[in-house]
Short mmCIF file of the C-alpha atoms (twelve columns), coordinates in Angstrom:
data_MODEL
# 
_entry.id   MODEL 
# 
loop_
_atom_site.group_PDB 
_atom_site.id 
_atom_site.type_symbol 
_atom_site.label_atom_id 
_atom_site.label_alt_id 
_atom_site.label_comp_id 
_atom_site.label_asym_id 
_atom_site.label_seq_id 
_atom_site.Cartn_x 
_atom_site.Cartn_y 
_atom_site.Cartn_z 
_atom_site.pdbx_PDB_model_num 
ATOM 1   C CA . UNK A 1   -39.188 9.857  2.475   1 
ATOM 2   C CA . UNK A 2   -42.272 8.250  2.739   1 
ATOM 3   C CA . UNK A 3   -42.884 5.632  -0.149  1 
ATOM 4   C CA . UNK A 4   -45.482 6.604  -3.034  1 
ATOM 5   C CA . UNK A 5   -45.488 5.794  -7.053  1 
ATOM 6   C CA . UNK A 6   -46.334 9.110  -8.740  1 
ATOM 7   C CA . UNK A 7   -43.738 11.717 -8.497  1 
ATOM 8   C CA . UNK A 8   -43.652 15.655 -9.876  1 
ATOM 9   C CA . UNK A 9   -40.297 16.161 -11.017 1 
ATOM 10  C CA . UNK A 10  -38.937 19.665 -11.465 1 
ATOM 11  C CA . UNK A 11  -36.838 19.179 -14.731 1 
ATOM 12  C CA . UNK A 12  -34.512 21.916 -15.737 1 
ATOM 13  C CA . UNK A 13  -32.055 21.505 -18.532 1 
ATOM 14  C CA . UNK A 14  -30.158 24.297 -18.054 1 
ATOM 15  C CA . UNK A 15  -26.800 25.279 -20.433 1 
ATOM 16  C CA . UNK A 16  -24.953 23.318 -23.364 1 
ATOM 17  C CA . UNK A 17  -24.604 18.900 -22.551 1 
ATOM 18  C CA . UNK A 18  -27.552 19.178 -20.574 1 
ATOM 19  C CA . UNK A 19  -30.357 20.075 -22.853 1 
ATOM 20  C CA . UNK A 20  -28.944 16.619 -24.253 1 
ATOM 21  C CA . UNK A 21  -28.476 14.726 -21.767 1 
ATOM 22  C CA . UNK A 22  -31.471 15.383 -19.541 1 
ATOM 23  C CA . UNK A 23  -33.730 14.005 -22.225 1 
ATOM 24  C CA . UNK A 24  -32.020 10.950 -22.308 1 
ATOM 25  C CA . UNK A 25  -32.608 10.713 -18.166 1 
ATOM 26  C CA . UNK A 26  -36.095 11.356 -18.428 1 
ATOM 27  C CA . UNK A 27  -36.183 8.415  -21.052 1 
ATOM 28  C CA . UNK A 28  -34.519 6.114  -18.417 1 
ATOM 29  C CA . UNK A 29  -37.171 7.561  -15.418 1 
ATOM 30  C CA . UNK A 30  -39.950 6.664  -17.992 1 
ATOM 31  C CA . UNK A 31  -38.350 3.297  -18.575 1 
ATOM 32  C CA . UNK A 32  -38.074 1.969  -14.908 1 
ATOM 33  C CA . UNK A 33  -41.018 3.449  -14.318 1 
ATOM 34  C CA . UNK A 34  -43.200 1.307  -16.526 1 
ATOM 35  C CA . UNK A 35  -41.116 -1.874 -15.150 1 
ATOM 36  C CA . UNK A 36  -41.950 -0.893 -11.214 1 
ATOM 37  C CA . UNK A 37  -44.823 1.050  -11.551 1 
ATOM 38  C CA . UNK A 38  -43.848 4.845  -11.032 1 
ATOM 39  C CA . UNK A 39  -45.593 7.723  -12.570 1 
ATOM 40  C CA . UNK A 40  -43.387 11.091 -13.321 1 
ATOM 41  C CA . UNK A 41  -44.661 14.269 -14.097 1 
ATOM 42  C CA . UNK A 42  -42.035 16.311 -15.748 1 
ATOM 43  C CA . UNK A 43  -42.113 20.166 -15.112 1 
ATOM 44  C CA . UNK A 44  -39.308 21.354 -17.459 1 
ATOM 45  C CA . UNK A 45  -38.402 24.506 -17.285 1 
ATOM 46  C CA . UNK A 46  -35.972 27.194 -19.710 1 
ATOM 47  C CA . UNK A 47  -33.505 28.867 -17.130 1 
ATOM 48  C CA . UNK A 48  -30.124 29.055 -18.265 1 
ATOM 49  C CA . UNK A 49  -27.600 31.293 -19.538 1 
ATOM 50  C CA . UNK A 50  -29.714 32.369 -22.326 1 
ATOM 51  C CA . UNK A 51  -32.257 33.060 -20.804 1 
ATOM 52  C CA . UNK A 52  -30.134 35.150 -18.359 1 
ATOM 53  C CA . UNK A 53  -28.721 37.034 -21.667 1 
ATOM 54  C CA . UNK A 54  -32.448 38.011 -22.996 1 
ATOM 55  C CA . UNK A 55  -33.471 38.947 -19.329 1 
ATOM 56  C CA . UNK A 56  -30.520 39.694 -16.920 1 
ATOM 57  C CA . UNK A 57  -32.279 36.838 -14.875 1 
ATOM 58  C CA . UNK A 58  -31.277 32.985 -14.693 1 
ATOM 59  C CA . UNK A 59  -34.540 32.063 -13.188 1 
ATOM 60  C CA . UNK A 60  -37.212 34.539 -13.010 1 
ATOM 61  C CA . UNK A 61  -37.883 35.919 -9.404  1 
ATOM 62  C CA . UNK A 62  -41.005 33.769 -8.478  1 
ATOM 63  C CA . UNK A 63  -39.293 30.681 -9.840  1 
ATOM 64  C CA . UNK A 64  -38.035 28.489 -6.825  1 
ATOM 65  C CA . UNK A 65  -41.724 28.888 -5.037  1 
ATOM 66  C CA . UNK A 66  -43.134 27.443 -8.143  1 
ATOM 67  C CA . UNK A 67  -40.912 24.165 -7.156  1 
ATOM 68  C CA . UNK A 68  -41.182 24.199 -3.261  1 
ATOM 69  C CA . UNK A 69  -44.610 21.508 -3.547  1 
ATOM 70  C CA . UNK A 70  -42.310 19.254 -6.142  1 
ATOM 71  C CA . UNK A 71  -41.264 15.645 -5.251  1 
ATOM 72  C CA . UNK A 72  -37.140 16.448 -6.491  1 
ATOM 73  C CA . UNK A 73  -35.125 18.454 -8.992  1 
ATOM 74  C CA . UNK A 74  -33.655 17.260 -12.302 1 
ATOM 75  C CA . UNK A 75  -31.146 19.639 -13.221 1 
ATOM 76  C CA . UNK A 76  -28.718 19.243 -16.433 1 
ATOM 77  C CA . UNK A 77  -25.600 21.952 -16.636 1 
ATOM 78  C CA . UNK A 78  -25.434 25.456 -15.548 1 
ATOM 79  C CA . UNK A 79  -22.666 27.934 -17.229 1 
ATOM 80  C CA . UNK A 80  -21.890 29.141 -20.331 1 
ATOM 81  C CA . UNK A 81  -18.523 30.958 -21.655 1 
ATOM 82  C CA . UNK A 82  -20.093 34.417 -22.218 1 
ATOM 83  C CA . UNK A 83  -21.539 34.262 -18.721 1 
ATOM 84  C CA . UNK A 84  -19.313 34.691 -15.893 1 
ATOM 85  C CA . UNK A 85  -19.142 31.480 -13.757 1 
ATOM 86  C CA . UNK A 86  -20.009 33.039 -10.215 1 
ATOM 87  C CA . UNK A 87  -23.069 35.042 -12.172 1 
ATOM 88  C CA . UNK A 88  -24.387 32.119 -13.583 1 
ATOM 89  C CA . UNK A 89  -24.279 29.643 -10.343 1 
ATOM 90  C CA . UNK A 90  -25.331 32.104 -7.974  1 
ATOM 91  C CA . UNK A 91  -28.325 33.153 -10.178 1 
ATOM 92  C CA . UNK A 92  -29.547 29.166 -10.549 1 
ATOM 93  C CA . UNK A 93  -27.618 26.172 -8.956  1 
ATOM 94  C CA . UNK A 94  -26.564 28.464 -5.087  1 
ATOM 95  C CA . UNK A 95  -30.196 29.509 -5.121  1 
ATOM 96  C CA . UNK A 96  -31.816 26.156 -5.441  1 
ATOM 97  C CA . UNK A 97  -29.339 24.342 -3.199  1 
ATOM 98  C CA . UNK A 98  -29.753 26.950 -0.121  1 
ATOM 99  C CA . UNK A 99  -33.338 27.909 -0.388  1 
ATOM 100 C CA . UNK A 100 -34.272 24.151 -0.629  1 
ATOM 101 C CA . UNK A 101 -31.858 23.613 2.535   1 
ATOM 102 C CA . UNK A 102 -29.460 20.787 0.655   1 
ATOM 103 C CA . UNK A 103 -27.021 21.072 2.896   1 
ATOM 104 C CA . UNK A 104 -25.844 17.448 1.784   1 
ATOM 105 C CA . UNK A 105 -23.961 17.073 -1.396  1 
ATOM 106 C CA . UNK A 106 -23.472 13.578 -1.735  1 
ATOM 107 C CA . UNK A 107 -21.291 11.610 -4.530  1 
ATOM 108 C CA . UNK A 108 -20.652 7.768  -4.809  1 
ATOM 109 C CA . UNK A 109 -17.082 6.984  -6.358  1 
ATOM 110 C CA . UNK A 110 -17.604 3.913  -7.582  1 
ATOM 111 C CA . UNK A 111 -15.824 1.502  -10.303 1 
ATOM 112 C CA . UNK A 112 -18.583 0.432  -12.174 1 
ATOM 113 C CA . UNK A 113 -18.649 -3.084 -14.067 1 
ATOM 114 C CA . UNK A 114 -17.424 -2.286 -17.642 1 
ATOM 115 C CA . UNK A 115 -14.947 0.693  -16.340 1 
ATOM 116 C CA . UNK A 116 -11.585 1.172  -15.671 1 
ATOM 117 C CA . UNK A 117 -9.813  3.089  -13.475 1 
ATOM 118 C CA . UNK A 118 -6.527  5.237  -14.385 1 
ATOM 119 C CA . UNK A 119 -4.953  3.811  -11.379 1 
ATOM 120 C CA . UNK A 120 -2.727  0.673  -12.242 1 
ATOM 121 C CA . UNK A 121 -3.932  -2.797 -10.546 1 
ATOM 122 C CA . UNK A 122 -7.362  -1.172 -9.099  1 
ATOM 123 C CA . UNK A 123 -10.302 -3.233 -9.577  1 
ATOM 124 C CA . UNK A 124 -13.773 -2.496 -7.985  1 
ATOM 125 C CA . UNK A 125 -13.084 -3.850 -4.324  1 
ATOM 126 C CA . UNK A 126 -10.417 -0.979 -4.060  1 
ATOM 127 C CA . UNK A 127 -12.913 1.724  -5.216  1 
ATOM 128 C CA . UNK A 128 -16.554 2.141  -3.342  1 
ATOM 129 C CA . UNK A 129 -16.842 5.224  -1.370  1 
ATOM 130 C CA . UNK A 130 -19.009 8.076  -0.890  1 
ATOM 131 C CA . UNK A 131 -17.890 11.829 -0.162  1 
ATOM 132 C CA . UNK A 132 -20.433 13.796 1.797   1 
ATOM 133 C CA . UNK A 133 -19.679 17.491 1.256   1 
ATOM 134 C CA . UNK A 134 -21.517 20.276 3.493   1 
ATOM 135 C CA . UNK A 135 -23.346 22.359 0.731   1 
ATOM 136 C CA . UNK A 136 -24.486 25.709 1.734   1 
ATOM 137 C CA . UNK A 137 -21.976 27.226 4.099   1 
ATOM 138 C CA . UNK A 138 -18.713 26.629 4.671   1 
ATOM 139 C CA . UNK A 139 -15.462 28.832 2.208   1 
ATOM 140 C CA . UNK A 140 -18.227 29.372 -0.251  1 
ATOM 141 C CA . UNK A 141 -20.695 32.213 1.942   1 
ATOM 142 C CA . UNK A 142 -21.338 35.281 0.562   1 
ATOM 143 C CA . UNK A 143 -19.493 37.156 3.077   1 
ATOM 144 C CA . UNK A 144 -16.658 39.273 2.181   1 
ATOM 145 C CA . UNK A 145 -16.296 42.101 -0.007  1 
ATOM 146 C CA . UNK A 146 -13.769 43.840 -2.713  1 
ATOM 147 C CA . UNK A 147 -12.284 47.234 -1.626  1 
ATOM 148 C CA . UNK A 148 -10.350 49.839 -3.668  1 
ATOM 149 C CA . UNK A 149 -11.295 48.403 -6.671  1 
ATOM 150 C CA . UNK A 150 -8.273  48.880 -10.081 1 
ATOM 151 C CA . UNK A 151 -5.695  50.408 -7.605  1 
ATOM 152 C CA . UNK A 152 -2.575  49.441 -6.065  1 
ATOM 153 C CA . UNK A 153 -4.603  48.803 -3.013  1 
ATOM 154 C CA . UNK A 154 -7.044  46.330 -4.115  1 
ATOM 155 C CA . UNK A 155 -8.094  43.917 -1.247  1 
ATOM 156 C CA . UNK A 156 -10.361 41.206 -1.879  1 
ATOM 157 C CA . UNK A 157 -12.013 39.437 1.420   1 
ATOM 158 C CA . UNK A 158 -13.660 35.952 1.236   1 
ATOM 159 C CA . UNK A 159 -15.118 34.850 4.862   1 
ATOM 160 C CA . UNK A 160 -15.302 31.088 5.564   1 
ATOM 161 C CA . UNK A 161 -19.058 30.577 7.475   1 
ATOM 162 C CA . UNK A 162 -18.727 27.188 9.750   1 
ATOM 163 C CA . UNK A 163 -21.506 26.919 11.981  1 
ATOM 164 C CA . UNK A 164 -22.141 24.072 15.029  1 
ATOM 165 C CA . UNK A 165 -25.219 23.520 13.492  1 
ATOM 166 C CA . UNK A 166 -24.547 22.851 10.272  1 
ATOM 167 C CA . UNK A 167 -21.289 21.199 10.586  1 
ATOM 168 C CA . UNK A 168 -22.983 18.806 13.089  1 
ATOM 169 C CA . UNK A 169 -25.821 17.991 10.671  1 
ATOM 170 C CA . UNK A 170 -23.505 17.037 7.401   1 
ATOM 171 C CA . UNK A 171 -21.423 14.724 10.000  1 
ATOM 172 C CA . UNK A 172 -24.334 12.980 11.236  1 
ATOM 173 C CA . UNK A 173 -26.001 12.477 8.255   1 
ATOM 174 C CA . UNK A 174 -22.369 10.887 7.001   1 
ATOM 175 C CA . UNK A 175 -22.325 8.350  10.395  1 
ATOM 176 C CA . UNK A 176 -25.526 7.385  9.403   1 
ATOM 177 C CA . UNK A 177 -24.973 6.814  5.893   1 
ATOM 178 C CA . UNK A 178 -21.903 4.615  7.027   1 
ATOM 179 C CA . UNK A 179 -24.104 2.809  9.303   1 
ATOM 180 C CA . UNK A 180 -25.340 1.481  6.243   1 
ATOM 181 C CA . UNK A 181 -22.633 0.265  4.558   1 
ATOM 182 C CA . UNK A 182 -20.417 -3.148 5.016   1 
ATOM 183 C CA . UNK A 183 -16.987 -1.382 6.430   1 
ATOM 184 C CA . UNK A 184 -18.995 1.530  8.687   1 
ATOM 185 C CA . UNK A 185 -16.151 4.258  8.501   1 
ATOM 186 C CA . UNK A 186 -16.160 7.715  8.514   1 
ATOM 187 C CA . UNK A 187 -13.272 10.077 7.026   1 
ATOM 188 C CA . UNK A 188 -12.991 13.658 8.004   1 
ATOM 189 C CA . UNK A 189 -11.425 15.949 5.636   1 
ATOM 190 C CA . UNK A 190 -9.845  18.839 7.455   1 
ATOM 191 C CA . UNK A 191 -6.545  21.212 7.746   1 
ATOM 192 C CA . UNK A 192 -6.624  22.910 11.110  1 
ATOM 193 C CA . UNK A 193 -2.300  22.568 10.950  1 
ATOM 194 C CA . UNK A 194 -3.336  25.975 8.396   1 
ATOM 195 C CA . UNK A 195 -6.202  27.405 8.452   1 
ATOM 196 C CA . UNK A 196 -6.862  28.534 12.645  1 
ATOM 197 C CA . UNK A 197 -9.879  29.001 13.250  1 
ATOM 198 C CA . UNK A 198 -12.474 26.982 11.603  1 
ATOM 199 C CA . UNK A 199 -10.480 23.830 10.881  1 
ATOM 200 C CA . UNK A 200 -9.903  23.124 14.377  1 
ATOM 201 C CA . UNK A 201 -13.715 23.783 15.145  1 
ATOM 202 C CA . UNK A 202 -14.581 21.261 12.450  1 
ATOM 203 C CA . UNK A 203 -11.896 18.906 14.191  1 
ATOM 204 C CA . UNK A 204 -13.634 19.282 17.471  1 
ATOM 205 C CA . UNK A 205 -17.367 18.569 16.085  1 
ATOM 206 C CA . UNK A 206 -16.061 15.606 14.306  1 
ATOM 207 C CA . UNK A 207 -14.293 14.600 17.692  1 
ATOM 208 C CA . UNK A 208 -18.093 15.103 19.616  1 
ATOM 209 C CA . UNK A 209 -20.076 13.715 16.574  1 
ATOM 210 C CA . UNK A 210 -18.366 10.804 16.392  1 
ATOM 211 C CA . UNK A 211 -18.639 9.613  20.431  1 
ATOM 212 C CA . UNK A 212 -22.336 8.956  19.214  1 
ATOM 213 C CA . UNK A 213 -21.409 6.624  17.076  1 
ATOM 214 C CA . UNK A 214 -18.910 4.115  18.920  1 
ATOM 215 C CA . UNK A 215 -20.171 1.498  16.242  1 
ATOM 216 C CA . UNK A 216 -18.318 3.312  13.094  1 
ATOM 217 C CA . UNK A 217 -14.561 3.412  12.777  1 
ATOM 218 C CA . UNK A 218 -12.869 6.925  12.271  1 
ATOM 219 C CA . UNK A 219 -9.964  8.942  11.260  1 
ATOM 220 C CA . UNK A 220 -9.149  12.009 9.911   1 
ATOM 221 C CA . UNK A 221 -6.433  13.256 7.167   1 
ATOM 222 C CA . UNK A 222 -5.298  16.933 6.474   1 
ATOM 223 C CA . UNK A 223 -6.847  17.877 2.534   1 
ATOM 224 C CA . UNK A 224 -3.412  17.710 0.939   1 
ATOM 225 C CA . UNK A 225 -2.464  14.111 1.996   1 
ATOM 226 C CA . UNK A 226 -6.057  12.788 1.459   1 
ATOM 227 C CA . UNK A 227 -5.805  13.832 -2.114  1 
ATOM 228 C CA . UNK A 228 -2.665  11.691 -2.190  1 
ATOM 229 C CA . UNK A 229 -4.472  8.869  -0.127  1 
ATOM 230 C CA . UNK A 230 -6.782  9.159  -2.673  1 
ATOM 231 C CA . UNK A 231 -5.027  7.998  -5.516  1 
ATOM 232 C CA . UNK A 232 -2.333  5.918  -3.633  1 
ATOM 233 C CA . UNK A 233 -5.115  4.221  -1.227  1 
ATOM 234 C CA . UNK A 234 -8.789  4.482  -2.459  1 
ATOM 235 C CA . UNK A 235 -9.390  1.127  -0.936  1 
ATOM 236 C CA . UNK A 236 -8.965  2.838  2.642   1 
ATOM 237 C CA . UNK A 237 -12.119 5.064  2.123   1 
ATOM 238 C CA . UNK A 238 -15.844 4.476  2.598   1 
ATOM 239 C CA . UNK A 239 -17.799 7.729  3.611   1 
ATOM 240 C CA . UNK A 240 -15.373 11.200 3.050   1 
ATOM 241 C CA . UNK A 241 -16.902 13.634 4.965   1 
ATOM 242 C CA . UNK A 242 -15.807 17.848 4.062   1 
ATOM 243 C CA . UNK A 243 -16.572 21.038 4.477   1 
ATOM 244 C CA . UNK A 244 -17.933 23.064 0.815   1 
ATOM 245 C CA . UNK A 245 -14.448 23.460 -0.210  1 
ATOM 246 C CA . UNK A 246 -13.127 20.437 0.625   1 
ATOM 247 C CA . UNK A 247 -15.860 18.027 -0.231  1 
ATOM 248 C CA . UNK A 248 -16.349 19.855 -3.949  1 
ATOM 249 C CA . UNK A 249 -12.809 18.973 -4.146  1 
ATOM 250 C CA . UNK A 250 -12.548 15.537 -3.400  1 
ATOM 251 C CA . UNK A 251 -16.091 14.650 -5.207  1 
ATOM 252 C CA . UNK A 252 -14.206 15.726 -8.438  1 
ATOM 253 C CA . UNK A 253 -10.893 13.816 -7.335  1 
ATOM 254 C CA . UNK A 254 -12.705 10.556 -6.487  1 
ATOM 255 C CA . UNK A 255 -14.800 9.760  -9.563  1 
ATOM 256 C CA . UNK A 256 -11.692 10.638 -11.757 1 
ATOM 257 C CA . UNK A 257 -9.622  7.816  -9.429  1 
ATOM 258 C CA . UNK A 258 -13.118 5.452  -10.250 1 
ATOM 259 C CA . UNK A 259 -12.732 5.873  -13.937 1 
ATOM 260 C CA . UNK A 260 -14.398 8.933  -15.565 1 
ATOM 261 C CA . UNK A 261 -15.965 12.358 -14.237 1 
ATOM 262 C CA . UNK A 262 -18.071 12.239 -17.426 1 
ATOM 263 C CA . UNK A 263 -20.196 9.622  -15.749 1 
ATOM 264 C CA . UNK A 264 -20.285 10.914 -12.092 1 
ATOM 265 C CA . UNK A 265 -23.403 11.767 -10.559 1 
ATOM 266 C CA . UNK A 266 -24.334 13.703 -7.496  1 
ATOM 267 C CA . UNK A 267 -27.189 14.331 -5.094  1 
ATOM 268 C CA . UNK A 268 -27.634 18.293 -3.200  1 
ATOM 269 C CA . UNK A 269 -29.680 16.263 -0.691  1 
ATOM 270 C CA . UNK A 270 -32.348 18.091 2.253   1 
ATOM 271 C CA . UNK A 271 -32.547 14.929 4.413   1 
ATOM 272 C CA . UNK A 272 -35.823 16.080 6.371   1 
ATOM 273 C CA . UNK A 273 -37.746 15.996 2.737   1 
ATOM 274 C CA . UNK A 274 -39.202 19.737 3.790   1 
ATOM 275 C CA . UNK A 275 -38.135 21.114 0.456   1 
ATOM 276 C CA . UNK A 276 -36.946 18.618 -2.895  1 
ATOM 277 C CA . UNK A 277 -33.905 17.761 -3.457  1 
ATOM 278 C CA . UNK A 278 -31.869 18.125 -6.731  1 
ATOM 279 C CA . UNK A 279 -29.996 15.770 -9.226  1 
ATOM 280 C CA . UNK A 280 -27.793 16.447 -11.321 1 
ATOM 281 C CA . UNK A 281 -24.334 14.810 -13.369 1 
ATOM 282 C CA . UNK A 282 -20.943 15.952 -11.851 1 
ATOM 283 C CA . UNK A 283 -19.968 16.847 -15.722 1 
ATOM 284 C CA . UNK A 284 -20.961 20.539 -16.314 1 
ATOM 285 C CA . UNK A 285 -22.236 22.084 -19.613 1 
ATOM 286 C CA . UNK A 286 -18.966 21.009 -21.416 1 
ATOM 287 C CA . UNK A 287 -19.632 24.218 -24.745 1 
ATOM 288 C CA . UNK A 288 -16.849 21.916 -26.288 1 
ATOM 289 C CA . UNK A 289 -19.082 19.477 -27.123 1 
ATOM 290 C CA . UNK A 290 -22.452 20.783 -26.589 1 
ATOM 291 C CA . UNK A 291 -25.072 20.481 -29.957 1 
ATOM 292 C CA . UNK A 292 -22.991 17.522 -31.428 1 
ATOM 293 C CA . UNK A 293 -24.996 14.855 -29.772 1 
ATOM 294 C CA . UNK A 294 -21.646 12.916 -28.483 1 
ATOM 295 C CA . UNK A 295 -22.263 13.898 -24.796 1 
ATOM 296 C CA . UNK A 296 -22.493 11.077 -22.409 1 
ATOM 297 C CA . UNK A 297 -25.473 10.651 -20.463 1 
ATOM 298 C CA . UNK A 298 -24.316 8.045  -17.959 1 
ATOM 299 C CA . UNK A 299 -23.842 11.058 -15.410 1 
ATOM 300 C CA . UNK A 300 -27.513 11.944 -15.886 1 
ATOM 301 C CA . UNK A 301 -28.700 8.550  -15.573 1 
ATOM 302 C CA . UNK A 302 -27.143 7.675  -12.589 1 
ATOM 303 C CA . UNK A 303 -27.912 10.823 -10.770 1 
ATOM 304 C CA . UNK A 304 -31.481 9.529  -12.108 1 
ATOM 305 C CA . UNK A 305 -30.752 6.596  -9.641  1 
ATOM 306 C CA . UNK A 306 -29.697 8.449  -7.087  1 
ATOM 307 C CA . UNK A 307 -33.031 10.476 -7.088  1 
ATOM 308 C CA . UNK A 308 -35.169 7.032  -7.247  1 
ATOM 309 C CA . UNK A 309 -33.574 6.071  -4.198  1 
ATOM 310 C CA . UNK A 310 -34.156 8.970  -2.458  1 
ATOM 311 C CA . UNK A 311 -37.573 9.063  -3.599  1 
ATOM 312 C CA . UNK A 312 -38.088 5.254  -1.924  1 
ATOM 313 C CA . UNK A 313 -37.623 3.234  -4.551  1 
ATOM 314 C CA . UNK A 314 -34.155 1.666  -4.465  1 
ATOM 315 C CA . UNK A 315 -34.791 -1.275 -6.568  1 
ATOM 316 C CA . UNK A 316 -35.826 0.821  -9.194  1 
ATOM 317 C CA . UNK A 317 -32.622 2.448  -8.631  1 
ATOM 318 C CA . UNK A 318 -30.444 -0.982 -8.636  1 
ATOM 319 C CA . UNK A 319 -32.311 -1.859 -11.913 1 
ATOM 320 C CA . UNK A 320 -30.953 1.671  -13.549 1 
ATOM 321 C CA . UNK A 321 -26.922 0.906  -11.956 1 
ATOM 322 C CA . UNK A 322 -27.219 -2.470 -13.427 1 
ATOM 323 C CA . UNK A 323 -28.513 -1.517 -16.537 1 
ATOM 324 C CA . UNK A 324 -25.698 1.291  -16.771 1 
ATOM 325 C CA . UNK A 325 -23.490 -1.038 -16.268 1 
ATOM 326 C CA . UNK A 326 -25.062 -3.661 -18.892 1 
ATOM 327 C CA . UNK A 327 -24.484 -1.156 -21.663 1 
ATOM 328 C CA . UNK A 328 -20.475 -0.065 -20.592 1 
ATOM 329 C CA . UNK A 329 -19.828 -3.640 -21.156 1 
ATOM 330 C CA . UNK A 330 -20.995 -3.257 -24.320 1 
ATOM 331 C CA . UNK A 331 -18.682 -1.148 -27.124 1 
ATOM 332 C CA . UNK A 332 -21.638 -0.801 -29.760 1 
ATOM 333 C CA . UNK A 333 -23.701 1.303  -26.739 1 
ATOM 334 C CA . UNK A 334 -20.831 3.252  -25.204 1 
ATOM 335 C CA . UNK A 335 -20.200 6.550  -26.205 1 
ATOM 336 C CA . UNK A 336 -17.133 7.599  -27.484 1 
ATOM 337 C CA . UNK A 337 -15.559 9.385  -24.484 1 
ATOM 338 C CA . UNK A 338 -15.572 5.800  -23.102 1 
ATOM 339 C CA . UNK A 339 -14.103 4.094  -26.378 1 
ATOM 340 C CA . UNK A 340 -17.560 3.348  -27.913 1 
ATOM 341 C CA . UNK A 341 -19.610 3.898  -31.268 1 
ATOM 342 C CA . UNK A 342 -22.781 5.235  -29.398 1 
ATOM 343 C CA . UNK A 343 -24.125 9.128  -29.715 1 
ATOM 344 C CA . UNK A 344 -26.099 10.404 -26.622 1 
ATOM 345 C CA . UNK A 345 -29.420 9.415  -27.588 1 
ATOM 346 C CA . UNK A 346 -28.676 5.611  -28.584 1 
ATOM 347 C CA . UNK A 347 -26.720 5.058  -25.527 1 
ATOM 348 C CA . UNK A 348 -29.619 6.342  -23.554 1 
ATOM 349 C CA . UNK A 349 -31.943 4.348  -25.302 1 
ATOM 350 C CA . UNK A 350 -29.581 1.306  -25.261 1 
ATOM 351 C CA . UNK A 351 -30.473 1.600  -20.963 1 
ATOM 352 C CA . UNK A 352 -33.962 2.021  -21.097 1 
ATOM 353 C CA . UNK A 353 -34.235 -0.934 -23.433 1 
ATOM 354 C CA . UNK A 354 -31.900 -3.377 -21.053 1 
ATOM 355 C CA . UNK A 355 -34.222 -2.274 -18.141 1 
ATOM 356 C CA . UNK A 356 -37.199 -2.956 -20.297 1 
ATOM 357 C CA . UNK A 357 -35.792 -6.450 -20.955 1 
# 
């Protein structure tokens, strides 16, 4: 995207964690803002699951045009327990990532400085990879159907939607995001020994994709054993590339293996820049913990990062990482999912005040 200093955000808080959470991101935006010279302009917006239980809508209907002009998407947690899961993403997160063409989800699994990982011996030279997960086709279309519907009968249909066009894009954009790293190599997720028909076709685009790249190193694992390569070899990996299924997978498997989901971030990335893309914590609303002010808002921060370098600015974004990683070193500013004293709001003010200096 081209490079500019004053940026409209689209900020929606959505369900439980992230109406505390998101506050604490915004806090960090301001922050490095001040220090680099950006300018946000938050447009926060209600949609959630309470809003969809006063209206029957999670969004109302002109609510995605309002965004189209917007510079990127802030987005907290979507779901609640009284709303049923598929009614509740396909009203808010499906709609945003499809209309807005994000094709690319895209999730770092990194060790950060100050974390651990669950894996015995691992230290952060073993764990630094992205997956790449196609975002708006793929297992999860909308095609399919439910027939004879409480009898003996039932049949429920799901249709898997792989097209040459967007399998191709979500590979390229994964060579060229390896073409940027130090060990340029690209991992396809697939499991065309199972499933017929569009496993092998995603096996064959990787095989032409990846003659345009002779510079990047490749291979390719069936989904099963890369979960196991996963834990038993993380240090093999550098950009994961899967379909929907696969890649949501994997991006929920790898920042567990780097040390914590609760701080994972992710991207739902259109790489032209027609439309904005969206950023948002791997964590979910978590109603366990929601209102008590305990959540951790490392997620949102980082995805915060993640948004400042897509926006141009990736020292701003370094400044954020380091000063995430500044305050996990530090007990008094952790919060207590990570073995520290901190609530939300103090950890998130213990990072904007490290990148204030």
């Amino acid at each position: 995207m081209h490079k500019t200093n004053a940026f409209k955000i689209a900020t929606i808080p959505g369900d439980g964690i992230g109406r505390e959470v998101v506050p604490e991101g915004m806090r960090v935006l301001e922050a490095v803002g001040r220090k680099f010279d950006i300018a946000f302009q938050f447009d926060e917006v209600d949609w959630s699951c309470d809003v969809f239980k006063k209206t029957g809508k999670m969004m109302p209907d002109d609510g995605l045009e309002r965004f189209k002009q917007h510079d990127a998407v802030f987005l907290g947690a979507v779901g609640w327990p009284d709303v049923p899961d598929h009614v509740s993403l396909w009203g808010l997160l499906i709609p945003i990532r499809r209309t807005f063409h994000q094709y690319v989800n895209l999730r770092p699994c990194r060790l950060l400085k100050g974390t651990t990982s669950p894996l015995a011996g691992r230290g952060r030279a073993d764990i630094d990879f992205y997956v790449v997960r196609e975002n708006v086709e793929g297992e999860y279309s909308e095609a399919g159907g439910r027939l004879y519907r409480g009898m003996e009968d039932e049949i429920a249909i799901q249709e898997a939607i792989f097209t040459r066009r967007g399998v191709d894009r979500v590979m390229r954009y994964a060579f060229e995001l390896a073409r940027t790293r130090e060990r340029k190599r690209v991992t396809s997720a697939t499991k065309s020994n199972g499933i017929v028909h569009t496993m092998p076709f995603w096996d064959e685009r990787f095989k032409a994709v990846k003659a345009d790249y002779p510079d990047i190193e490749t291979n390719q694992f069936h989904i099963d054993i890369l979960c196991a390569h996963f834990v038993q070899h993380p240090d093999w990996f550098d950009v994961v590339v899967g379909s929907n299924l696969f890649g949501d997978i994997l991006s929920d498997l790898g920042p567990a293996v780097a040390g914590s989901i609760g701080i994972a971030p992710s991207a739902n990335i259109n790489p032209e820049g027609d439309f904005p893309s969206m950023f948002e914590p791997v964590h979910g609303s978590a109603p366990d913990i929601a209102g008590q002010g305990i959540a951790n808002p490392i997620g949102q921060i980082w995805s915060a990062a993640m948004m400042l370098d897509h926006l141009g600015h990736p020292q701003a974004a370094q400044a954020v990482i380091e000063a995430i990683e500044t305050v996990i070193a530090d007990t008094a500013s952790r919060t207590k999912d990570m073995g520290g004293k901190a609530n939300t709001k103090e950890c998130g003010e213990a990072i904007a005040s490290v990148i204030a200096g």
